[in-house]
KESE-240011 format. One record per residue (C-alpha): residue number from 0; chain; x, y, z; residue in three letters. Coordinates in pm, whole numbers, m for minus. Example, Ala and Ser with C-alpha at 12.3 -4.5 7.8 and 13.67 -1.06 7.14 Angstrom:
# residues 2
0, A, 1230, m450, 780, ALA
1, A, 1367, m106, 714, SER
***
This chain:
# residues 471
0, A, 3569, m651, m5985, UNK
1, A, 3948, m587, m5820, UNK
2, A, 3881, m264, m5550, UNK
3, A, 4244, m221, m5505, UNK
4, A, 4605, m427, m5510, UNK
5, A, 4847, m422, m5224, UNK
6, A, 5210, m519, m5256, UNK
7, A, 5342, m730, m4901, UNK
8, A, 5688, m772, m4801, UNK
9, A, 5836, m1024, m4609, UNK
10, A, 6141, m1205, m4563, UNK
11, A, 6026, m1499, m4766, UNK
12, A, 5863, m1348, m5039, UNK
13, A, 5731, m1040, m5256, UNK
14, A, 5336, m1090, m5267, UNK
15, A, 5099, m963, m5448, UNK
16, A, 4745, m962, m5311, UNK
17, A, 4435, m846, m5460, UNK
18, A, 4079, m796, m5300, UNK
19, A, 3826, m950, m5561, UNK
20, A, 3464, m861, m5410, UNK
21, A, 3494, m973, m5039, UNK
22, A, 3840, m1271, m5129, UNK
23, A, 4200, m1162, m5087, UNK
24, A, 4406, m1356, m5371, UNK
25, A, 4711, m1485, m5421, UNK
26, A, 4863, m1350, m5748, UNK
27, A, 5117, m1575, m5840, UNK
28, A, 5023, m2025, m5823, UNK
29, A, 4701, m1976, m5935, UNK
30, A, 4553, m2169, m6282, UNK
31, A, 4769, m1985, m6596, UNK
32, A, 5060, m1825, m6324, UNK
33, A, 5415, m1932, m6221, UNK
34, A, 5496, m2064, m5877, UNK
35, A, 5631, m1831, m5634, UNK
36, A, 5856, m1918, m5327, UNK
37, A, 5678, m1855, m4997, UNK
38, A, 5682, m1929, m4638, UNK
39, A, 5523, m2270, m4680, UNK
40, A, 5705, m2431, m4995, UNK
41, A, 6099, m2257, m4967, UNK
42, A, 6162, m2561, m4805, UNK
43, A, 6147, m2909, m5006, UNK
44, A, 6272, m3013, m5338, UNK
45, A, 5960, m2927, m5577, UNK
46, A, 6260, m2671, m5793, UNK
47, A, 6486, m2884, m5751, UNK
48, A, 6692, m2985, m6091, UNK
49, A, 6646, m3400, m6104, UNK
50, A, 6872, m3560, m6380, UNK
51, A, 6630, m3696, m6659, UNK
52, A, 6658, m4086, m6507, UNK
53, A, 6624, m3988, m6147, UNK
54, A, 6273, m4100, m5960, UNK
55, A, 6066, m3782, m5879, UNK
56, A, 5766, m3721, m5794, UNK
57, A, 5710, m4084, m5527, UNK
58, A, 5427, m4116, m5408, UNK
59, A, 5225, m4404, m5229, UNK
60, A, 4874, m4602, m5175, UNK
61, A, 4712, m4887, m5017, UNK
62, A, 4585, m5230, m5181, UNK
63, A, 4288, m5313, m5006, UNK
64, A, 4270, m5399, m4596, UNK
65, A, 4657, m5194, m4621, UNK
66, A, 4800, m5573, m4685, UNK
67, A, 5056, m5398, m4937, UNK
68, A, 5163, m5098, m5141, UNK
69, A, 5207, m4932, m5451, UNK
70, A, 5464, m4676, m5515, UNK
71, A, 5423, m4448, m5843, UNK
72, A, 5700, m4233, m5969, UNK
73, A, 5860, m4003, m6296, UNK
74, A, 6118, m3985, m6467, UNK
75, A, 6160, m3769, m6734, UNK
76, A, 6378, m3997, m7021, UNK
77, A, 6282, m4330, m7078, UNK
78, A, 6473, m4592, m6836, UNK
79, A, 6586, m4978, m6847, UNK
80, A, 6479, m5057, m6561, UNK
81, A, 6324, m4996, m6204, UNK
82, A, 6358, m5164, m5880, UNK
83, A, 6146, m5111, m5528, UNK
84, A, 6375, m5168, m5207, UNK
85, A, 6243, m5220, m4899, UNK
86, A, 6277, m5367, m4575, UNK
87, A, 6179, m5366, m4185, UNK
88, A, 6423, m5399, m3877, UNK
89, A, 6184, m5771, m3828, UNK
90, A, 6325, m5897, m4211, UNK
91, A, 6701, m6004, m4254, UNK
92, A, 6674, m5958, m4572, UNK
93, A, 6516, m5650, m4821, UNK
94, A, 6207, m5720, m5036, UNK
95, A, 6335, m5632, m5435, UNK
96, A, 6053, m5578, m5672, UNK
97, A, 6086, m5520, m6030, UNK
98, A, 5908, m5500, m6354, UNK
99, A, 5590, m5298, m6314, UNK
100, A, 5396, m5074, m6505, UNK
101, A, 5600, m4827, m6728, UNK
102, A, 5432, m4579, m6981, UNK
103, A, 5504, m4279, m7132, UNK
104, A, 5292, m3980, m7019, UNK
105, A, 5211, m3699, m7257, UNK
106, A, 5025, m3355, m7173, UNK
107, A, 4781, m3231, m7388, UNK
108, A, 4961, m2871, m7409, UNK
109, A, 5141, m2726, m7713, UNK
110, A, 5454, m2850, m7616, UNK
111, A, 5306, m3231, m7599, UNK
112, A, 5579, m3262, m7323, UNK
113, A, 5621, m3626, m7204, UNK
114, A, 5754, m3789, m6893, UNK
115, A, 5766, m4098, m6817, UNK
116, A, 5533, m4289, m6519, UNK
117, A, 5637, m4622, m6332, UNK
118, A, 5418, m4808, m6035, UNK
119, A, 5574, m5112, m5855, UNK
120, A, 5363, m5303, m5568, UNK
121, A, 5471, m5481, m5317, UNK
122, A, 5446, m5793, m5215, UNK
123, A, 5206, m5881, m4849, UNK
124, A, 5341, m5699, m4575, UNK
125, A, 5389, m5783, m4205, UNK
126, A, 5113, m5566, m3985, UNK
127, A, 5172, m5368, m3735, UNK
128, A, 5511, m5306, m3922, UNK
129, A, 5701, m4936, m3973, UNK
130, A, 5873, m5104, m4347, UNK
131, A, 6154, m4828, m4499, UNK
132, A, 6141, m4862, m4872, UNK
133, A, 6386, m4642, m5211, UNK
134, A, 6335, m4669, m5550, UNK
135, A, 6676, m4721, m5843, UNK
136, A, 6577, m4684, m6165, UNK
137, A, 6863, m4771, m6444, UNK
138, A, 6940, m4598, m6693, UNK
139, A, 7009, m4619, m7084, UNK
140, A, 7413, m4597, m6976, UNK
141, A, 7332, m4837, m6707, UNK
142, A, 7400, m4569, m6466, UNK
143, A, 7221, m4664, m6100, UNK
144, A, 6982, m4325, m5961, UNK
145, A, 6850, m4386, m5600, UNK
146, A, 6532, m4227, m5448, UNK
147, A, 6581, m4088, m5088, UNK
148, A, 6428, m4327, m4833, UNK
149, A, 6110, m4250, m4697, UNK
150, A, 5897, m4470, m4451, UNK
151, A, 5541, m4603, m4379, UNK
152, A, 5396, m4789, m4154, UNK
153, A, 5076, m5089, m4198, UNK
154, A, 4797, m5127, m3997, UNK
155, A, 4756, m5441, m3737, UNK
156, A, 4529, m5690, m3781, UNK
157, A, 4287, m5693, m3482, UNK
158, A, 3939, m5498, m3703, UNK
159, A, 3847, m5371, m3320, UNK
160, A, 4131, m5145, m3245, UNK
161, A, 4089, m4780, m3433, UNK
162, A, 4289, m4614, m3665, UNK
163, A, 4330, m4253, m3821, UNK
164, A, 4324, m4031, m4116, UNK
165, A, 4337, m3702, m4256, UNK
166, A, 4064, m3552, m4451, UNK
167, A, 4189, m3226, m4655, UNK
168, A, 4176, m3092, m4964, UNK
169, A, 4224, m2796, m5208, UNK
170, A, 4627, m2736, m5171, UNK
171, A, 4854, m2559, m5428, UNK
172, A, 5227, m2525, m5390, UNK
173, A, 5146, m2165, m5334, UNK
174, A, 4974, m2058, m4989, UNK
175, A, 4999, m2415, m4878, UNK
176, A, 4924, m2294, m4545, UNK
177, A, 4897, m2678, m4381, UNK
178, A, 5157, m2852, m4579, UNK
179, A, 5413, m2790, m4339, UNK
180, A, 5185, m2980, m4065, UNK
181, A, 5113, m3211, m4313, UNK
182, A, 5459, m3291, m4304, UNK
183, A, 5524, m3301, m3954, UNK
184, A, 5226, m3534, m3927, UNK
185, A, 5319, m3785, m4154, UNK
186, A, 5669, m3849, m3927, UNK
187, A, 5461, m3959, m3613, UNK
188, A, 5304, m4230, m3821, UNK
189, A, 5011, m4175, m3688, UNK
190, A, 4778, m4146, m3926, UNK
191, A, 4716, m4425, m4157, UNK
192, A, 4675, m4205, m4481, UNK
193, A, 4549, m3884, m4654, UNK
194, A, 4211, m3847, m4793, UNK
195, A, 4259, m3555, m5056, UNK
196, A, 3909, m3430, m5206, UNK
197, A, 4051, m3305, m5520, UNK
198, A, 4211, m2939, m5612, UNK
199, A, 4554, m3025, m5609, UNK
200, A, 4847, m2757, m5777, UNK
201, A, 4605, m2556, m5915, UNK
202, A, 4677, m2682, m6190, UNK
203, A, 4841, m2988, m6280, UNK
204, A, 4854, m2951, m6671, UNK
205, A, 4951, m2571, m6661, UNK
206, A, 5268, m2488, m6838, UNK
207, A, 5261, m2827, m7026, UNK
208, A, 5235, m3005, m6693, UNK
209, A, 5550, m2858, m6498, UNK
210, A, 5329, m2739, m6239, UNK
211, A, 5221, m3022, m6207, UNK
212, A, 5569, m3140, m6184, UNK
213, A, 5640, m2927, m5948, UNK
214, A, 5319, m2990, m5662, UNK
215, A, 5399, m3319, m5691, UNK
216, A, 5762, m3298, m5595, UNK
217, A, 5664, m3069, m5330, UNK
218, A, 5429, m3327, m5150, UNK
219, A, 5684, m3583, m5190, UNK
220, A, 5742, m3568, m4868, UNK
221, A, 5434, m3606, m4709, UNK
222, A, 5246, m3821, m5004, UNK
223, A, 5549, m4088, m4972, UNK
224, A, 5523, m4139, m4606, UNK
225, A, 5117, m4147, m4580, UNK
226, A, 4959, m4368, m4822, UNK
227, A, 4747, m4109, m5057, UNK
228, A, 4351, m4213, m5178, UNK
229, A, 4199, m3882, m5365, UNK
230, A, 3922, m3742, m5590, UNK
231, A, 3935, m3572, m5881, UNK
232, A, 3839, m3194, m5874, UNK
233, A, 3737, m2896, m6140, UNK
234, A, 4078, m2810, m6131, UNK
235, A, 4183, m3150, m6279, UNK
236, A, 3986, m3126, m6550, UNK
237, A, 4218, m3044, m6846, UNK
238, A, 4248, m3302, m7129, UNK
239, A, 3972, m3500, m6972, UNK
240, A, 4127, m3521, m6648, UNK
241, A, 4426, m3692, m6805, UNK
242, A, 4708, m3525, m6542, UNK
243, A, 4449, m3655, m6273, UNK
244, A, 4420, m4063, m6447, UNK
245, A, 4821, m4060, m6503, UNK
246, A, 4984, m3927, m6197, UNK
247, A, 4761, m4105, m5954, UNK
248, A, 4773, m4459, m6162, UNK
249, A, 4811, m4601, m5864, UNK
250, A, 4518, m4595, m5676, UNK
251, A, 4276, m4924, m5622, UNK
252, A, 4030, m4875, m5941, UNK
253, A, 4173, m5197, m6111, UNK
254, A, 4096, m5411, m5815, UNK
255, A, 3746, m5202, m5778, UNK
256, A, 3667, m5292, m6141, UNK
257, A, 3639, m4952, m6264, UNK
258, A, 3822, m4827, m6569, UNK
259, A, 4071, m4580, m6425, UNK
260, A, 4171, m4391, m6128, UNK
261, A, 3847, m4202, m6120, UNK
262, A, 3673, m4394, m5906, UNK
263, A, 3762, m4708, m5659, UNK
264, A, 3678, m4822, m5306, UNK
265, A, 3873, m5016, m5077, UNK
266, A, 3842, m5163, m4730, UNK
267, A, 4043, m5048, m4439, UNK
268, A, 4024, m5227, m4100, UNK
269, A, 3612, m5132, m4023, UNK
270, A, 3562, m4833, m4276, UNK
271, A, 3470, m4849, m4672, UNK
272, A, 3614, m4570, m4854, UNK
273, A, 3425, m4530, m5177, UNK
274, A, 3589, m4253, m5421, UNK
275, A, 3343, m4082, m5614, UNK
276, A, 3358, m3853, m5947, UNK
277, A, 3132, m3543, m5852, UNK
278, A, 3304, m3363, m6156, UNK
279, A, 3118, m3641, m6424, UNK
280, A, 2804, m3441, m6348, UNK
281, A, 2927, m3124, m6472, UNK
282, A, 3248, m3294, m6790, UNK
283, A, 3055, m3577, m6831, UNK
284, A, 2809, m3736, m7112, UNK
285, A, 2483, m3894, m7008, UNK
286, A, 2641, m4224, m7057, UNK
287, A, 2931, m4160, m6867, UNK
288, A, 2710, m4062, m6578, UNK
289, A, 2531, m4348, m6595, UNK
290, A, 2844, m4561, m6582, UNK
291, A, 2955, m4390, m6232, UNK
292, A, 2614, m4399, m6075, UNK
293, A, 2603, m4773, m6192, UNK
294, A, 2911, m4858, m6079, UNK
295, A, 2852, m4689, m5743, UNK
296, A, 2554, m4848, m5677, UNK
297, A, 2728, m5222, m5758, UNK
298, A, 2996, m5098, m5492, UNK
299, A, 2774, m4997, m5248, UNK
300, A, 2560, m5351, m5270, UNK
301, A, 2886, m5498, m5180, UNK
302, A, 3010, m5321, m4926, UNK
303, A, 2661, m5349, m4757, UNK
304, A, 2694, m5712, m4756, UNK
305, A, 3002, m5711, m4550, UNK
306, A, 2852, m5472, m4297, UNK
307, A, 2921, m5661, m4003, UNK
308, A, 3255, m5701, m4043, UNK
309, A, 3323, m5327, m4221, UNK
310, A, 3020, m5137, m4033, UNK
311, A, 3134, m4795, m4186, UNK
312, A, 3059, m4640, m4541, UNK
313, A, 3205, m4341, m4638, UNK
314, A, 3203, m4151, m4940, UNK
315, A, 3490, m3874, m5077, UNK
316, A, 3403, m3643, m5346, UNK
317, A, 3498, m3341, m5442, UNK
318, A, 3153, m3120, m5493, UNK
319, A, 2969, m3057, m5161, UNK
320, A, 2602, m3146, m5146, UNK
321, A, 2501, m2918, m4908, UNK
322, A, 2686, m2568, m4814, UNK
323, A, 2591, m2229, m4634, UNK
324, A, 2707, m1996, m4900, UNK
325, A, 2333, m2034, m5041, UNK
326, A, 2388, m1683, m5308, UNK
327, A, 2651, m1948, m5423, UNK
328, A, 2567, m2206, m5757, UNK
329, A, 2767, m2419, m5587, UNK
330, A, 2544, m2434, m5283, UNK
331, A, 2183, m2387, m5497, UNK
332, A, 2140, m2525, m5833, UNK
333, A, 2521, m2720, m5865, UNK
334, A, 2476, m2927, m5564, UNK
335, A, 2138, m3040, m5596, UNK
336, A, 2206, m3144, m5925, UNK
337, A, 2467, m3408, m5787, UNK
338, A, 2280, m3502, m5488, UNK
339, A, 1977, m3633, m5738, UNK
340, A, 2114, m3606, m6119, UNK
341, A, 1978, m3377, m6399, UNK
342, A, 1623, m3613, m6381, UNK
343, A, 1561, m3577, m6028, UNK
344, A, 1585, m3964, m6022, UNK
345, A, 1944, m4066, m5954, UNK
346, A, 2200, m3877, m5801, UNK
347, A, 2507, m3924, m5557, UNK
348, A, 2248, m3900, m5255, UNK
349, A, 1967, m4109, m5402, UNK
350, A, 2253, m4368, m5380, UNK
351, A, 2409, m4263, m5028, UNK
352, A, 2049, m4239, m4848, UNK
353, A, 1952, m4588, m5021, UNK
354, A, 2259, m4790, m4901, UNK
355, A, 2293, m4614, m4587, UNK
356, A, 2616, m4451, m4622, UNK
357, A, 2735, m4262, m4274, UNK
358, A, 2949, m4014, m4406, UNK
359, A, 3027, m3799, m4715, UNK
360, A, 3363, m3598, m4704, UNK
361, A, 3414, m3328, m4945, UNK
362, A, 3615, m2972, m5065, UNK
363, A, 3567, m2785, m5319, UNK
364, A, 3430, m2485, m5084, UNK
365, A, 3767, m2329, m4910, UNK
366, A, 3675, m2334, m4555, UNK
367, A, 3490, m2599, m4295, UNK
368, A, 3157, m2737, m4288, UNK
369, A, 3009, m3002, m4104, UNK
370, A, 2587, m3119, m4101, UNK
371, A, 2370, m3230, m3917, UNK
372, A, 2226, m3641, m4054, UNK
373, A, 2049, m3457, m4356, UNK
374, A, 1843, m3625, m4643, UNK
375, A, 1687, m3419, m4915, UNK
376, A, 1756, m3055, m4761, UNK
377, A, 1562, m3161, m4448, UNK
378, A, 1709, m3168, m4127, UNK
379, A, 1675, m3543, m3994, UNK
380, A, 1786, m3514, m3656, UNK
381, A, 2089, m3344, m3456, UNK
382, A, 2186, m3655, m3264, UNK
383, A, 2484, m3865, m3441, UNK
384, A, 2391, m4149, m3241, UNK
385, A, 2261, m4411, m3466, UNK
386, A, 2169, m4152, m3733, UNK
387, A, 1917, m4234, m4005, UNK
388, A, 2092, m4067, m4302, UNK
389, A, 2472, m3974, m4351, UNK
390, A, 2621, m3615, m4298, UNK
391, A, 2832, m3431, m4498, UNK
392, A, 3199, m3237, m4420, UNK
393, A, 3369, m2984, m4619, UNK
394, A, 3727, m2979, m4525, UNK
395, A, 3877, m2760, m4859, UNK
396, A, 4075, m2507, m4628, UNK
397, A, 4427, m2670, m4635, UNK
398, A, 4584, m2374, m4868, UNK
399, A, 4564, m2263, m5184, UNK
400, A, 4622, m1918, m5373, UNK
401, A, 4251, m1784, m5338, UNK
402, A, 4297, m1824, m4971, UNK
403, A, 3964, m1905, m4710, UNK
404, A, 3578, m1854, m4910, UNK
405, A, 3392, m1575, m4673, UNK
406, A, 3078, m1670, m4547, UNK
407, A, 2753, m1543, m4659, UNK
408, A, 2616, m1354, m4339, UNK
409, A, 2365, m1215, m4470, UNK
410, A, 2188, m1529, m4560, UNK
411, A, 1916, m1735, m4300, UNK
412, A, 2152, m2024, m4196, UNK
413, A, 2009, m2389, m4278, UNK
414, A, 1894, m2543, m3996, UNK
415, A, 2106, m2887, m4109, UNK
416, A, 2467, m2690, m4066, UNK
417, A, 2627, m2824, m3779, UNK
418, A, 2880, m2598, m3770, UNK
419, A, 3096, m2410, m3976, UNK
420, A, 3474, m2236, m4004, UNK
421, A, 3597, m1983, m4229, UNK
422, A, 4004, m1980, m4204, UNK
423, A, 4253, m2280, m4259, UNK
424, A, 4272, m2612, m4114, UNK
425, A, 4233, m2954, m4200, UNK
426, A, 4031, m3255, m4052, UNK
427, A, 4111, m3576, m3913, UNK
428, A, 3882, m3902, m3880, UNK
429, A, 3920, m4146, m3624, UNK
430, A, 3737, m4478, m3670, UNK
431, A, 3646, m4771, m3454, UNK
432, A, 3412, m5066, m3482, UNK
433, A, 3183, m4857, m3337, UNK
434, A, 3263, m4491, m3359, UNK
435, A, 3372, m4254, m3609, UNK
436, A, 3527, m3953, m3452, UNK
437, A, 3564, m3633, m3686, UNK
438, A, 3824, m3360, m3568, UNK
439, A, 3920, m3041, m3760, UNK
440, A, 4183, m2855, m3665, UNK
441, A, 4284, m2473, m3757, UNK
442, A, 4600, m2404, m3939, UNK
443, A, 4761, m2079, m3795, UNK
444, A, 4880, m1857, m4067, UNK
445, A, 5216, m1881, m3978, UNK
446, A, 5183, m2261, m4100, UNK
447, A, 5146, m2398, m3711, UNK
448, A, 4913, m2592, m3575, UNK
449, A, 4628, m2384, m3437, UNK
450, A, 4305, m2479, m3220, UNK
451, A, 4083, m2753, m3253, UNK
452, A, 3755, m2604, m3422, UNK
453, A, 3566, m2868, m3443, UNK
454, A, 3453, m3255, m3305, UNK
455, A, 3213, m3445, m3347, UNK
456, A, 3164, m3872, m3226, UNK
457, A, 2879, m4025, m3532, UNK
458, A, 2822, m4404, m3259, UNK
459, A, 2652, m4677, m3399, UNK
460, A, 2501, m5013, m3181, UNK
461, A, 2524, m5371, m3368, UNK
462, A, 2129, m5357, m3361, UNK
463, A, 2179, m5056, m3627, UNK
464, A, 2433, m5153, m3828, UNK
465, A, 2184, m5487, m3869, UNK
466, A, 1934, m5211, m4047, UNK
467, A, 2160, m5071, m4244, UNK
468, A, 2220, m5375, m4423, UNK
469, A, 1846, m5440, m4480, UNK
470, A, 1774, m5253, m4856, UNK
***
């Protein structure tokens, strides 16, 4: 029920907010609304006018162990040709890649408005190596269009030393309070890529897919720089997830032997990042679940294997399995179905708990949660030192037109919640041969980077990691 409506003006925008129960929102960027210029976006070129050949919309991700990269990209007429450029300051000479994948791209909307998708990958790359790379595509008058240049940088070779990356999720062009971090974070190099658990533009098909259009262009700029691995979300959904399977093409599910961009894993240095469907319990058939949990569990064999060499398992999604807000489905009835299916038999724990997976990251829920080792609703222990069972963080409270979910307070508080945020912010993962270090971070609202909220060291000795490869 809307209590009342409030008009706020500033000098970057006119806002309108409305108070839905106890949840200010945004009224402009949500699902079935235009895009608004605020404070966070009025910078960047997601409004931009491209001409029909130029390459929009770049963005990057790893092959496996970060040995090389793919680049995807739009354009919206059909082109001759495309060409990736790129280089280091240790090469005389550039790297030229052409051919690629090219297919047309058309939404599901009225309009059936098409566009036109291209990927290009690399060839090995140097480590330890900052590589600048541009994209020319050619068009049908053999007129040259050239990409800005962006950068990235690979990881070194040595699986001991650590390496880090961000955890968020749930962003919009509108009220993307941490993009401008985001942004600012991805020019240290720092951080090896983005994890993003699924939400994104809230939503990609709306308005035959120029919103889409647009969220991509405006995280151009950070999504070319850090290599990108996501989830799909509810918000993806539309056409059976078919903005979600096209515009992220380029993530690892061909080389993780899964149909499309759903779901993949890949190794990085001494983590396995598994990227798991949550939404195929809730849009999918039986058989269709079936095929995820399957394929999960043939993953998961492998990856346990290789333990000694890649001691951490981690899984992204974009459903929590445990949250606070217990008067919310999402934290009763919705999650338990994903954490053990619609049988009770096999679910997306049944699966974590049996392989001994250390960590689940998730959104989906706009603020920050972090648990305790949990199995089964049951506490386990609060130590993170050689834990028996994985915990879970909810890191959905980058930005977004709904703004931060309010905690229930009038609810008992599990006794696995660790701890718990309600604002914005983002996390961060550190990870070592034998630590994983989780950081979360609160975005001020002025789009600055605010206190850390949150930390939290999950250590491991060799003498574990030897159990958790015993099934």
């Amino acid at each position: 029920m809307i209590l009342f409506a409030v008009v706020l003006l500033s000098v970057f925008q006119i806002v309108e907010l409305l108070v839905l129960g106890n949840k200010t929102v945004v009224c402009y960027g949500g699902p079935g609304t235009y895009t608004g210029v605020d404070r966070y976006n009025q910078i960047g070129s997601w409004n931009q006018t491209y001409h029909p050949a130029d390459p929009q919309q770049i963005h990057v991700s790893w092959i496996s162990d970060g040995k090389a990269f793919t680049v995807q990209f739009s354009t919206m007429d059909p082109i001759k040709r495309s060409t990736l450029v790129y280089w280091s300051d240790d090469e005389d000479e550039n790297e030229t890649i052409e051919g690629g994948q090219n297919w047309e791209f058309i939404d599901g909307g009225i309009a059936k408005h098409s566009q036109f998708m291209h990927t290009l990958a690399s060839n090995r790359l140097y480590p330890s190596t900052l590589y600048e790379y541009k994209v020319i595509t050619i068009d049908n008058k053999d007129k040259s269009h050239v990409s800005n240049t962006f950068e990235l940088h690979t990881p070194d070779l040595d699986q001991s030393t650590s390496f880090k990356f961000i955890a968020t999720g749930d962003v919009g062009v509108v009220n993307a309070v941490s993009m401008p971090i985001f942004k600012q974070l991805a020019k240290s190099h720092d951080y090896d890529f983005v994890a993003i658990m699924g939400d994104q533009g809230y939503d990609l098909a709306d308005f035959n897919g120029t919103k889409g259009d647009e969220y991509m262009n405006f995280a151009q700029e950070f999504y070319a720089t850090v290599p990108i691995l996501t989830t799909a979300g509810n918000h993806e959904s539309a056409y059976n997830f078919s903005h979600y399977k096209n515009r992220f093409d380029l993530l690892p599910y061909k080389q993780s032997d899964f149909s499309d961009a759903m779901q993949y894993s890949i190794n990085y240095k001494s983590l396995h990042l598994i990227s798991f469907a949550t939404e195929v319990f809730f849009y999918g058939s039986p058989e269709q679940i079936q095929t995820s949990l399957n394929w999960l569990e043939q993953d998961l064999i492998k990856a346990t294997r290789q333990r000694s060499s890649v001691p951490w398992i981690a899984v992204i999604g974009h459903r929590p399995l445990y949250c606070s807000i217990l008067s919310n489905p999402d934290c009763a009835e919705n999650a338990e179905r994903i954490r053990f299916g619609f049988d009770q038999q096999l679910g997306l724990e049944t699966l974590m708990t049996k392989y001994n997976v250390d960590a689940y990251i998730c959104g989906h829920k706009h603020n920050y949660e972090r648990t305790f080792p949990v199995r089964n609703n049951t506490l386990l222990t609060t130590s993170y030192h050689n834990p028996p069972s994985f915990f879970q963080v909810i890191t959905g409270n980058a930005g977004n037109y709904e703004g931060p979910d309010q905690f229930d307070n009038t609810s008992v508080l599990p006794d696995w919640l660790g701890h718990r945020f309600q604002g914005y912010g983002f996390s961060t993962v550190q990870v070592s041969h034998h630590h994983f270090d989780l950081h979360h971070y609160e975005t001020n609202i002025d789009g600055t980077l605010g206190k850390l909220q949150d930390h939290v060291r999950v250590s491991k000795t060799p003498s574990h990691v030897n159990k958790q490869k015993i099934v």
